[in-house]
C-alpha positions, 0 to 999 in steps of 0.5 A: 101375681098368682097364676090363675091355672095349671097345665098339665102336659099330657106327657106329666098326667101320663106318668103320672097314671103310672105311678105304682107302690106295692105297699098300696092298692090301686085304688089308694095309689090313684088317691095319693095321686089325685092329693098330690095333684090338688097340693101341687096346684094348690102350691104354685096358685099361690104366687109364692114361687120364691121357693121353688128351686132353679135345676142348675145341671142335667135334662132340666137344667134351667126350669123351676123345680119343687119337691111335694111328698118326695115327688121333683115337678119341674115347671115354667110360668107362662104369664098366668098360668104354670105349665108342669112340664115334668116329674120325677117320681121318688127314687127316679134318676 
């Protein structure tokens, strides 16, 4: 069954406004972002998390991960809905 909404943890849209690249101006970084959400959610709506991948070792051990535009969001089904606990930029440990 597709999930019927994404939640965002307050914690993951923070860090996620404070993503920057110096290669693009604010206003671009704040649009990249803004696609990578909309592709994110438009991923997990789909109800094909068979590729999503189960983080075997470290601070996410045992969520469900998938990797968009080099970005790691870790996230759990709750029902209906998906619940983005956290992400981990490109280059982040």
């Amino acid at each position: 069954m597709p999930a019927k909404e994404v939640i965002w943890l307050p914690v993951v849209r923070e860090k996620l406004l404070t993503f920057r690249n110096e290669r693009f101006t604010a206003e671009e970084t704040m649009e990249f972002i803004v696609n990578l959400i909309v592709e994110v959610e438009e991923f997990l709506k789909n109800g094909i998390l068979d590729r999503a991948y189960t983080e075997k070792f470290g601070a996410y051990q045992g969520l469900s991960r998938i990797v968009m535009r080099r970005f790691r969001i870790y996230f759990e089904r709750d029902n209906d809905r998906i619940i983005v606990l956290a992400i981990v930029f490109p280059g982040e440990e």
